[in-house]
Every structure is written in structure tokens, then in C-alpha cells.
C-alpha positions as CSV (number, residue, x, y, z in Angstrom):
1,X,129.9,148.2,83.4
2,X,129.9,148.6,87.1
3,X,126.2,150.5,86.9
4,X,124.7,148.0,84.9
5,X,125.9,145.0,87.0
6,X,124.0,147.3,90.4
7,X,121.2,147.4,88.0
8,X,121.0,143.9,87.3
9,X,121.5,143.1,90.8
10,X,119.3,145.4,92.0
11,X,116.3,144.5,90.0
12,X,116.9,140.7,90.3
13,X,116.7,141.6,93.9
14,X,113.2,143.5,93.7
15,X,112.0,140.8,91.4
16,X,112.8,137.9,94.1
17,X,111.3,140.3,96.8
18,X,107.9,140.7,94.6
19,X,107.9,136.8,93.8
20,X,108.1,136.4,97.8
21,X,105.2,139.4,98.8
22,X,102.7,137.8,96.3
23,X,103.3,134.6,98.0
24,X,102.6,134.9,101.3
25,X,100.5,138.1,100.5
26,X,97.6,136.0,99.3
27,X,98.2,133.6,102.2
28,X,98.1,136.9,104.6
29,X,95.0,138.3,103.0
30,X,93.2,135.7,102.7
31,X,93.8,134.0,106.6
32,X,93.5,136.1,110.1
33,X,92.4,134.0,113.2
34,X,89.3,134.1,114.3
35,X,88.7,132.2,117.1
36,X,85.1,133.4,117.0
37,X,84.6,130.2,114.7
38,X,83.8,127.2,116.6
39,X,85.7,124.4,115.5
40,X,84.3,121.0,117.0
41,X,86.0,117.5,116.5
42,X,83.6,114.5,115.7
43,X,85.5,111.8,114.4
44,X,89.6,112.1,114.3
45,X,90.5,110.9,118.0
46,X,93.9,111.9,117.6
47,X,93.7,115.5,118.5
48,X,91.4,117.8,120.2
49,X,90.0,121.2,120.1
50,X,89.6,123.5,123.0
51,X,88.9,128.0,123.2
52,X,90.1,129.3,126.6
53,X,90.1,133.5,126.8
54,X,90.6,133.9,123.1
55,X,93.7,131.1,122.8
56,X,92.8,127.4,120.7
57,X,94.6,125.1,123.0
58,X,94.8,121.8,120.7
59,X,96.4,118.4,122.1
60,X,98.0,116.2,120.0
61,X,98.1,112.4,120.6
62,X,98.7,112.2,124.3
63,X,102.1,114.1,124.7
64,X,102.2,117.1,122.1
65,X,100.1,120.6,123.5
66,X,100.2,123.6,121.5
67,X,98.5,127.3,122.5
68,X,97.6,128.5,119.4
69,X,97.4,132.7,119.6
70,X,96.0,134.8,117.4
71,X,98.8,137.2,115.7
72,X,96.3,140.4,117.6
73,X,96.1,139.1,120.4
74,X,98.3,140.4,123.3
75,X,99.9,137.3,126.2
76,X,102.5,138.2,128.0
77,X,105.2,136.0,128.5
78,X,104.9,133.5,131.1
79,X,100.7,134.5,131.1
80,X,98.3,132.0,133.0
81,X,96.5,131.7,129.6
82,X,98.6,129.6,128.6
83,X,98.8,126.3,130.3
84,X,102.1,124.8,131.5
85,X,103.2,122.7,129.0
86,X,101.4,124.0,126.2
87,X,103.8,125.4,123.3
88,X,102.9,128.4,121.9
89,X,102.5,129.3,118.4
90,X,101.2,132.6,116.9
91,X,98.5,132.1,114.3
92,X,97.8,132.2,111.5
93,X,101.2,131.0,110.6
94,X,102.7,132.3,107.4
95,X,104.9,129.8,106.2
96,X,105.3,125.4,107.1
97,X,107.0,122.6,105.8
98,X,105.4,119.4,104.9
99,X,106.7,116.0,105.4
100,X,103.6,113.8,103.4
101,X,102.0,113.2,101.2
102,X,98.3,113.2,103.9
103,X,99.8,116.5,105.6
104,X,99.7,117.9,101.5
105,X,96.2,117.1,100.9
106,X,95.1,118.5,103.6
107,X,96.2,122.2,102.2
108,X,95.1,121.5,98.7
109,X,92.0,120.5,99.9
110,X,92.0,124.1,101.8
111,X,93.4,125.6,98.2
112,X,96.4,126.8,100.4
113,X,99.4,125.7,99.0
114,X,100.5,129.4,99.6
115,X,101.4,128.0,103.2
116,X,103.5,125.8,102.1
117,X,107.6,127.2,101.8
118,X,108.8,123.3,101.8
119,X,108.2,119.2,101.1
120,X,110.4,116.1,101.3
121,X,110.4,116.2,97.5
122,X,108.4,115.7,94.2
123,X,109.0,112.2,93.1
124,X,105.9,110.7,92.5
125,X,104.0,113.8,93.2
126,X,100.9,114.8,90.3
127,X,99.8,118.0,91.4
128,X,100.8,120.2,89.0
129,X,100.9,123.6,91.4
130,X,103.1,122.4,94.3
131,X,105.4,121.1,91.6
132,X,105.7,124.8,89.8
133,X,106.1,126.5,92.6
134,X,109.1,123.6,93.4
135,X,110.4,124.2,90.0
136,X,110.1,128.4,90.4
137,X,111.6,128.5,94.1
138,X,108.3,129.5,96.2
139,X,108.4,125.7,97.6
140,X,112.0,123.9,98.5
141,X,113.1,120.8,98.6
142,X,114.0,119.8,102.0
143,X,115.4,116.0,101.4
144,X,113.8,112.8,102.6
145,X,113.3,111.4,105.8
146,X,116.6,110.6,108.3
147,X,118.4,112.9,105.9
148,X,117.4,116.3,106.0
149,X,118.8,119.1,104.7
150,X,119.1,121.3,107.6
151,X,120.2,124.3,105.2
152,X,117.6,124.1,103.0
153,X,115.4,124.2,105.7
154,X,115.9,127.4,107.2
155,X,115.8,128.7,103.3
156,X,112.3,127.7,104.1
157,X,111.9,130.0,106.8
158,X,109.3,128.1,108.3
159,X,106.8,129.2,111.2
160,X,106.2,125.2,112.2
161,X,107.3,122.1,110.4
162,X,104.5,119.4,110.3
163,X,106.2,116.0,111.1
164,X,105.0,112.5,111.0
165,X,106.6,110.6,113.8
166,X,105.4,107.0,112.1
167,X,108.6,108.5,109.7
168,X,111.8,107.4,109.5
169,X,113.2,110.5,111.9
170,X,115.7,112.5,111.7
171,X,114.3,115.1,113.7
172,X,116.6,115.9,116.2
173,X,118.8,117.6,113.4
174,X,116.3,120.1,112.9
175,X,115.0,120.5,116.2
176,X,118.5,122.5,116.4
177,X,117.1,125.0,114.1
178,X,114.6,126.4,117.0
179,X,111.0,125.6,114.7
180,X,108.4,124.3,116.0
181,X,107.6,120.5,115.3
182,X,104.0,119.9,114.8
183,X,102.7,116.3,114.8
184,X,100.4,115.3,111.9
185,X,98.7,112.3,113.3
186,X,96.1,111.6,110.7
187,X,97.6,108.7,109.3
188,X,96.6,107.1,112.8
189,X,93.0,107.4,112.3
190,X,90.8,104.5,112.2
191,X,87.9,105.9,110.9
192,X,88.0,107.1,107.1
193,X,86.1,110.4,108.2
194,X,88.4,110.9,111.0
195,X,91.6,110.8,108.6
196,X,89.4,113.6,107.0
197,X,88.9,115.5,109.7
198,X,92.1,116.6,109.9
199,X,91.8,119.4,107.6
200,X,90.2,121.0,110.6
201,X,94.0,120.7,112.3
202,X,95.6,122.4,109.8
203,X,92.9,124.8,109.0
204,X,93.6,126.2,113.1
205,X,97.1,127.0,112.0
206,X,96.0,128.8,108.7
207,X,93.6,130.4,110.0
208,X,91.4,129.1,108.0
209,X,88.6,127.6,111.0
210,X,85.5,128.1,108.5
211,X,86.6,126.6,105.3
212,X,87.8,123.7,106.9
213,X,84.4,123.2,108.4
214,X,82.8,123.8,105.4
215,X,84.8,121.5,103.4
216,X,84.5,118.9,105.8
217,X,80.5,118.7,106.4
218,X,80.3,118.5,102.8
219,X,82.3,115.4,103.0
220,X,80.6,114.0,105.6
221,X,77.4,114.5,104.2
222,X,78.5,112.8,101.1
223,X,79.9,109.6,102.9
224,X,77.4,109.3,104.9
225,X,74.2,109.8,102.9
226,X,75.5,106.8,100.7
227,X,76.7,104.7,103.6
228,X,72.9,105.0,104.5
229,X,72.0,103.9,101.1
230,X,74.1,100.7,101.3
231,X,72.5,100.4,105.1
232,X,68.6,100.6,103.6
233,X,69.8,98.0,100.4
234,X,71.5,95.4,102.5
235,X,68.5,95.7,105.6
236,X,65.7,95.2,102.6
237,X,67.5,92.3,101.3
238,X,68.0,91.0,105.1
239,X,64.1,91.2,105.5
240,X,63.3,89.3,102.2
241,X,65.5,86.3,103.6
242,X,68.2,87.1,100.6
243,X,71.9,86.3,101.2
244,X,74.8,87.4,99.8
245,X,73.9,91.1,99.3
246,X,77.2,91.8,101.5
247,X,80.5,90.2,99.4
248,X,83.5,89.2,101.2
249,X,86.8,91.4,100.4
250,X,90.3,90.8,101.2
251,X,93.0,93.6,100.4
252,X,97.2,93.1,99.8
253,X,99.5,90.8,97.6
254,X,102.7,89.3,98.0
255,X,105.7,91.5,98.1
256,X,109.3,90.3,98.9
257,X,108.1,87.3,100.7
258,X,104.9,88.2,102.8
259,X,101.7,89.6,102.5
260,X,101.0,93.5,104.1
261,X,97.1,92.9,105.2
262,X,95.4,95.3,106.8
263,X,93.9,94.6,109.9
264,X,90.3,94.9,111.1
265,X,91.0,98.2,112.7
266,X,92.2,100.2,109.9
267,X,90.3,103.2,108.1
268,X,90.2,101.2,105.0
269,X,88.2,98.2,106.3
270,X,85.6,100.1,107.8
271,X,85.5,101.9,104.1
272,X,85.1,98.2,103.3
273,X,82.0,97.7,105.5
274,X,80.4,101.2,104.9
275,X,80.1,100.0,101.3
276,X,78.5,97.0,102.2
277,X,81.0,94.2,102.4
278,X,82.4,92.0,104.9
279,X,86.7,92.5,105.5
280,X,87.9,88.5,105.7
281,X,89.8,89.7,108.9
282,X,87.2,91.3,111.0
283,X,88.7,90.0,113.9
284,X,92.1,91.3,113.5
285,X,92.2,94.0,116.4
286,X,95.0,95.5,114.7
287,X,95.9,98.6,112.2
288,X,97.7,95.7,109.8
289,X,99.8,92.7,109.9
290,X,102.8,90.7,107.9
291,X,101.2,87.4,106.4
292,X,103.0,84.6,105.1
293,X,101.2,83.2,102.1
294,X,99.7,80.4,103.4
295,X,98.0,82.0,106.4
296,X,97.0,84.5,103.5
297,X,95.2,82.2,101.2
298,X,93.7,80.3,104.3
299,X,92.2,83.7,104.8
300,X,90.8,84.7,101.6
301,X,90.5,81.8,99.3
302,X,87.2,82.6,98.9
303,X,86.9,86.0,99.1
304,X,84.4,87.2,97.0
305,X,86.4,91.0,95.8
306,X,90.2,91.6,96.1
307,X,91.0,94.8,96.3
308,X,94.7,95.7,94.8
309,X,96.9,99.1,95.5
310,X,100.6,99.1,93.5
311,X,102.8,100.8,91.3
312,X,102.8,98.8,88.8
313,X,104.9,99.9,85.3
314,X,102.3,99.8,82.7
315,X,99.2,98.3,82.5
316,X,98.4,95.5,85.7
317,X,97.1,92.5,84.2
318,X,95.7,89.1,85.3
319,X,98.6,87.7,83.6
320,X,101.0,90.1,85.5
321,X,99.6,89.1,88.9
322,X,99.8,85.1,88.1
323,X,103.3,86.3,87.2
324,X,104.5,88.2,90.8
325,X,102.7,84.8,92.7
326,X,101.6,82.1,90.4
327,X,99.4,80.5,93.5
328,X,97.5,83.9,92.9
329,X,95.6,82.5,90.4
330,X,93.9,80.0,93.2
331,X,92.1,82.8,94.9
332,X,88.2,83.1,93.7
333,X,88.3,86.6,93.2
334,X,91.0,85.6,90.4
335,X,89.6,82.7,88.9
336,X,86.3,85.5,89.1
337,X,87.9,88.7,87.3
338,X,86.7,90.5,91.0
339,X,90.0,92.1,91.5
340,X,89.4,95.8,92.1
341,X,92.5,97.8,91.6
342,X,94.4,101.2,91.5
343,X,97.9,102.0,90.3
344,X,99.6,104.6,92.0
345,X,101.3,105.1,88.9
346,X,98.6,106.9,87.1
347,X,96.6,108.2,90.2
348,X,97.2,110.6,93.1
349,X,96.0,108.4,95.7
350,X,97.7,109.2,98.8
351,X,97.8,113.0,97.1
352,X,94.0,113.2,97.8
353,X,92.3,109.8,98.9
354,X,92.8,111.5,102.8
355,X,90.3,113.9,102.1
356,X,88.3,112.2,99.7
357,X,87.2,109.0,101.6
358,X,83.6,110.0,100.1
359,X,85.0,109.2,96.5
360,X,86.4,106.1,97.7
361,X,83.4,104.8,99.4
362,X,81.7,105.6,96.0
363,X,84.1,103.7,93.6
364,X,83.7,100.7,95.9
365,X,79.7,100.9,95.9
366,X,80.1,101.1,92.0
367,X,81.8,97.6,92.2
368,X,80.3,96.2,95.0
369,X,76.8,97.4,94.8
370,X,76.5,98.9,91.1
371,X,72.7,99.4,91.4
372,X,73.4,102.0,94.1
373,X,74.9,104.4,91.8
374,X,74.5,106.5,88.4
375,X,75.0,103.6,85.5
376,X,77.4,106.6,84.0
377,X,79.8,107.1,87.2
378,X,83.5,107.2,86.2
379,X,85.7,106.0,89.3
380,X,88.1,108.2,90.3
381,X,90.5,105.6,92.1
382,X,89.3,101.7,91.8
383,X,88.0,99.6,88.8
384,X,87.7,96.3,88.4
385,X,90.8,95.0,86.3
386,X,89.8,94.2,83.0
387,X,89.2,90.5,82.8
């Protein structure tokens, strides 16, 4: 009895141990630094990108520095390489946790979820492989925000943890562990292809420099070869005296009392303007403001689109928006049937919107400017709600 219970042991052991080598085996085969790959930063404003004797020195935000040294590269401790105040990390790391739902797209987009040893958790989370490998072990469950599990994540074994200080914390407890805390500060991008750009970031870390640029010119491309498009449509109409080529937009709804709106500054109004409409708060210097209802509808009574994000359980109606506000029903765009709308429900949006501001800018040039685009093109996150 005792020989088969070693056995048992023993080859659940090996099994685990297999399951673990073919993990971050792929990520190890497929990822070695190479600084030789320059890796320039266009749009994000957030971090920067710097080569100094064979050492990426990236700087995040305006207080977080990181040395980032390839794993064959010999620096002494203490070496003049490596700036005072600089933290740093060996690349390509093998293992990181991820705290949301933009840090996560950024991998899949890099097909890299091999990197990834832990996540907050799975609720509301579509992609099938990061929740298989949650379900089989390869990815843990760390807990949310301002209550980590600090066990769970050293069962991670990390090499960095990716952390979002816009959270809700919690941080110190797993500063204690001795990882590395890595900023991820695409969420505070104001420009749709600087949110994107980020892939770049995380591609420094993964060693994976030239996929990320790959990926990423191909998105820019994308974006803005059709932003051009809209550009020529709107500058002919312009020159033949024509108005109202350029619809007005507002975005939000009422929730628990006031309005969320975004502000003129945020990545999503200038999606608004590169597909050729004009955001009702331009002026707003700000990322997004709190708006009462009144102030709302003052705003964008007659708005010509309103553009709709929720969660709604089931299917979002006309009727269910009188419902949540009854005054909704005084906006143009209601009266209209011009809302434009995705549920979060039954798309991945924060999953993969980050890195796919090319496919947003192209379901809102569907709606907006129809003529612009293939009369067969299925959206992949907005649709005008069915009258």
C-alpha cells in the first residue's frame, strides 16, 4: 500500500512539474531580449523608452524608473549602467500578475498569456484561454483590489506584478512579498493610439520588442488610413458649402443619481472626432466629469448620436432606457433611434477595445458615416439599438 501511495505521489508530482515546464517553456523559447530592436514611442505619453550600453531604461509616469537587463547580460551590483534610482529587473521575465482587464489585452494581443501566473479573477472575463488555464492551475486567482491574497500570490511566483495605481490599492500588503510593482499606466492615455501603444511596454518585459511593433504599426495604419478617409469626406463636403456631414455625439446615462460624461480630453472623444463627429463637450479640459441631469440634457438635447456602454441583463431596449430615466425619452437622439450601444454583457470590450481602437473607430464610421465603409461590415462592439 505504502509503494503505491510513493507512486501516486510521485507521479502526480512529475505530472505538476511537466504541466509547469510546458508553461513557461513556450514563454522561454519563444522570448530572449534583444535590445538590438529599436523600440520607439509615438503616441502613449505615459512612459518612455531609452537603450544605454545594452540596458532599456523605461520611465513610468513621472516617479516610477526601471533598468530593464537582459537575462545574458552581465552588471555588477551597484554598476554605473544603471542610473540611481532606476529599479532593476532582469528580462525577459518569466512569470507576472495582472491586475486588469487593459494590462490583459495587452498579452493576448502579444498571444502571451504564457506570462501570465496570476489575475484579480474571472468574473466577467470571455476569453476562453486565460479562463482554462484559471480552471487547470497554470493562472491563480489573486483576489480583488484592497483585498489581496498575499498567499496566493507568492503561489504565483511572479517576476513583477503589473499594478494600476487609479485601483483601489492594497499594495502595501504585497509590497512585503519583495516583487516588483510595475505601473500599467495605459488607462491614462488620451489618445486612442497611445492606450494602444502600450503593448510596446509590456512587450519590453517579454521580450517580445518586435511583435509588439509589428502589431502596433498594423494598428496604426488601420486607424489612421480611415481617419484620413473621414478627413477627405468631411473637407469635400466643406468645399461644396454642405453642413451637417459632422453629427453631434454625446456619450453616458443616468446611474444612481448623476450622469458619468466623459470629458473633452479623453481617448474616446477624440475616437469621436477621428470618425468625424463633434463631442457636445469639446470644451471640457478634463478626462470625465459627474453630471447632474439637468446640466446633462442642457448639454445634449440635441445631440445628433448617443453613444451607450452598460451591462445591461438581456436585451437594452428603447423601452428599457425610458424605463432607468423617463426624461430620456426628451433627448433627439431618442426620439431619433440614434442611440449607438454596446453591452458589456455579451462583448469583451475592456478585454480587447485597448488594442483595438482601429475596430472601434470603424464601428463608429459605419454609423456615423455608413458610405465610408463595406455595405457588409458586421461591428464588432457598437450598433445602433434597434428602433
Amino acid at each position: 500500500m505504502n509503494k503505491i501511495f510513493c507512486f501516486l505521489t510521485a507521479l502526480m508530482l512529475m505530472t505538476a512539474c511537466g504541466q509547469r515546464t510546458a508553461s513557461t517553456g513556450d514563454a522561454d523559447k519563444a522570448s530572449t531580449a534583444d535590445t538590438t530592436v529599436a523600440v520607439e514611442v509615438n503616441y502613449a505619453t505615459e512612459f518612455s523608452v531609452r537603450d544605454s550600453a545594452g540596458i532599456r531604461l523605461v520611465d513610468v509616469g513621472s516617479h516610477y524608473h526601471f533598468a530593464l537587463i537582459p537575462a545574458s547580460l552581465t552588471v555588477p551590483e551597484g554598476s554605473p549602467e544603471v542610473p540611481e534610482g532606476y529599479t532593476p529587473i532582469r528580462v525577459p521575465i518569466r512569470r507576472a500578475l495582472c491586475m486588469t482587464a487593459l494590462q490583459l489585452s495587452n498579452f493576448t494581443a502579444l498571444d502571451a498569456h504564457d506570462f501570465i501566473s496570476g489575475i484579480t479573477g474571472t468574473k466577467n472575463l470571455f476569453n476562453a484561454d486565460i479562463r482554462q488555464r484559471t480552471d487547470d492551475g497554470r493562472i491563480v486567482k489573486i483576489g480583488m483590489e484592497g483585498n489581496f491574497d498575499t498567499e496566493m500570490v507568492l503561489a504565483a511566483n511572479p517576476d513583477v506584478i503589473f499594478i494600476s495605481p487609479s485601483k483601489r490599492g492594497g499594495y502595501d500588503a504585497i509590497k512585503e512579498t519583495g516583487i516588483t510593482l510595475v505601473p500599467h499606466l495605459g488607462y491614462k492615455e488620451l489618445d486612442p493610439l497611445g492606450q494602444a501603444e502600450w503593448i510596446k511596454f509590456v512587450g519590453l518585459f517579454i521580450g517580445r520588442e518586435a511583435e509588439a511593433n509589428a502589431i502596433f504599426a498594423g494598428i496604426e495604419q488601420r486607424y489612421n488610413e480611415l481617419k484620413k478617409r473621414v478627413e477627405e469626406k468631411l473637407d469635400q463636403a466643406a468645399a461644396q458649402g454642405l453642413t451637417h456631414q459632422r453629427p453631434t455625439i454625446i456619450s453616458g446615462e443616468m446611474h444612481y443619481g448623476s450622469w458619468h460624461a466623459v470629458g473633452g480630453k479623453n481617448y474616446l472623444a477624440q475616437i469621436f472626432r477621428d470618425a468625424g463627429a463633434d463631442y457636445v463637450i469639446h470644451d471640457d479640459e478634463t478626462s470625465g466629469e459627474n453630471l447632474e441631469f439637468e446640466k446633462a440634457y442642457a448639454l445634449a438635447a440635441d445631440a445628433d448620436y448617443w453613444r451607450i456602454l452598460n451591462s445591461f441583463p438581456g436585451d437594452f431596449s428603447y423601452e428599457a432606457l425610458r424605463a432607468s430615466e423617463p426624461r430620456n425619452e426628451l433627448f433627439k437622439a431618442f426620439r431619433e433611434r440614434k442611440v449607438i450601444y454596446c453591452n458589456m454583457r455579451k462583448t469583451p470590450y475592456y478585454e480587447i477595445s485597448p488594442v483595438q481602437p482601429d475596430v472601434l473607430l470603424k464601428d463608429l464610421v459605419a454609423i456615423l458615416h455608413p458610405e465610408l465603409m463595406e455595405s457588409d461590415y458586421q461591428p464588432t462592439f457598437y450598433r445602433l439599438l434597434a428602433p
